[in-house]
MIBA-726542 format. One record per residue (C-alpha): residue number from 1; residue in three letters; x, z, y. Coordinates in nm, 3 decimals. Example, Ala and Ser with C-alpha at 12.3 -4.5 7.8 and 13.67 -1.06 7.14 Angstrom:
2
- n; res; east; up; north
- 1; ALA; 1.230; 0.780; -0.450
- 2; SER; 1.367; 0.714; -0.106
END
This chain:
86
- n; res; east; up; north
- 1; UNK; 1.108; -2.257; 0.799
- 2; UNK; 1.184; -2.234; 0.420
- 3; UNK; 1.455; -1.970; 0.467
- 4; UNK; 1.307; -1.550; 0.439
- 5; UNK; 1.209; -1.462; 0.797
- 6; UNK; 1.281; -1.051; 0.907
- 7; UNK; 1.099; -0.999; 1.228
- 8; UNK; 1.263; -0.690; 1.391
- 9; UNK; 1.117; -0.577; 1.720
- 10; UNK; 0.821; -0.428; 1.687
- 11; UNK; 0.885; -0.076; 1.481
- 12; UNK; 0.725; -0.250; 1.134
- 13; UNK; 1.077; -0.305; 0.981
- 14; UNK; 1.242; -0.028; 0.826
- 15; UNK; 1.649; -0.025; 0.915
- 16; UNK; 1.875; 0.208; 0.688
- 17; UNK; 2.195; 0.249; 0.530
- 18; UNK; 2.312; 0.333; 0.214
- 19; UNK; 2.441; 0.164; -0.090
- 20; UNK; 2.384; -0.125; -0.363
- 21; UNK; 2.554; -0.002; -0.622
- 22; UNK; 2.897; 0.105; -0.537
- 23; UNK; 2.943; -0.123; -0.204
- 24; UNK; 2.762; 0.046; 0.132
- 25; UNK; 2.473; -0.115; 0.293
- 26; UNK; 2.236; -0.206; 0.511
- 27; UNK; 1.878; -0.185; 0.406
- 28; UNK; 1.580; -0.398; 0.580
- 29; UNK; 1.267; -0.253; 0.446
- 30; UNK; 0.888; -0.290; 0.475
- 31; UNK; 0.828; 0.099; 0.591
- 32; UNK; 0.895; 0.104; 0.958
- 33; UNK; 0.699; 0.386; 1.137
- 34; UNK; 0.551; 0.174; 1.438
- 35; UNK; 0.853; 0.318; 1.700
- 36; UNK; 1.128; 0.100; 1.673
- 37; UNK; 1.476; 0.332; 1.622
- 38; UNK; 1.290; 0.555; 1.384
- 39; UNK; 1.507; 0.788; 1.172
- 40; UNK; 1.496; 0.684; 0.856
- 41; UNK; 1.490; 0.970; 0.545
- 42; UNK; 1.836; 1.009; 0.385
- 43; UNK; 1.929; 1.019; 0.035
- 44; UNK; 1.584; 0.806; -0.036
- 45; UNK; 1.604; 0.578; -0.321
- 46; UNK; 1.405; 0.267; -0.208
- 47; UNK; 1.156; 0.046; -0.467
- 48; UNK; 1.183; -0.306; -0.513
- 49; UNK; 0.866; -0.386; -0.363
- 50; UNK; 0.960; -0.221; -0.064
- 51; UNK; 1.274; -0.343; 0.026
- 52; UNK; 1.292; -0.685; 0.193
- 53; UNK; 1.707; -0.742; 0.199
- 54; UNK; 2.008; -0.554; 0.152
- 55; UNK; 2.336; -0.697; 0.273
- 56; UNK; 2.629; -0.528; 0.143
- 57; UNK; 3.002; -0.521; 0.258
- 58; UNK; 3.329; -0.548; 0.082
- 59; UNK; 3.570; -0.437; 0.356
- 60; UNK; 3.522; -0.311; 0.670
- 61; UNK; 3.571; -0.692; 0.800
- 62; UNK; 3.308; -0.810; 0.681
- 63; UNK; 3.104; -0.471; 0.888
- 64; UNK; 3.329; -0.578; 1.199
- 65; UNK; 3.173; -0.994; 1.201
- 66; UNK; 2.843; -0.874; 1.155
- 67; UNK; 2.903; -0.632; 1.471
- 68; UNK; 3.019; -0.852; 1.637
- 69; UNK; 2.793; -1.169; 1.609
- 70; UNK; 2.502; -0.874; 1.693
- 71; UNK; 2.678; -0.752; 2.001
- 72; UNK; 2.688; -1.146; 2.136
- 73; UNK; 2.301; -1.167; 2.009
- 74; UNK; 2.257; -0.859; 2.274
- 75; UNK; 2.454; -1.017; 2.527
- 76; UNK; 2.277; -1.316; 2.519
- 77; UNK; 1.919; -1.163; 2.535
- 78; UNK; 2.043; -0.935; 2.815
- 79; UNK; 2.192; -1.250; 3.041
- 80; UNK; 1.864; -1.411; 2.945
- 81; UNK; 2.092; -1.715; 2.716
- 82; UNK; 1.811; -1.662; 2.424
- 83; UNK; 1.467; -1.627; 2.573
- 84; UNK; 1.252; -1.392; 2.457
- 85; UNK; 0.873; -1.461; 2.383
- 86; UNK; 0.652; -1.177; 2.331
END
């Protein structure tokens, strides 16, 4: 594909907030547990090697788009627009 790929689906992707810096976040990471919607610890500062993207946000926005554009992803899968291959 050339572009980094984050398969989430299958409980092997850690998913966590926090921050980069000053700006909050949202943390994919290589530590999922196997169960997908996993708690993840708080407060834990993540290493380099572990952590696979962070996407930070400037205004609350920028949080709102992303919610959005995931909530029509949902929609989509649910009315069976995007098929799903297992």
């Amino acid at each position: 594909m050339g572009w980094p790929l984050i398969e989430l689906g299958y409980g092997l992707i850690e998913v966590a907030e926090g921050t980069q810096g000053s700006k909050p976040a949202l943390i994919f990471g290589r530590n999922g547990m196997g169960k997908i919607g996993e708690p993840t610890q708080p407060n834990r500062v993540a290493t380099h090697e572990e952590v696979l993207a962070v996407v930070t946000f400037d205004n609350v926005e920028s949080l709102d788009v992303l919610s959005m554009k995931l909530q029509q992803i949902r929609e989509n899968m649910v009315s069976k627009k995007i098929m799903v291959q297992a």
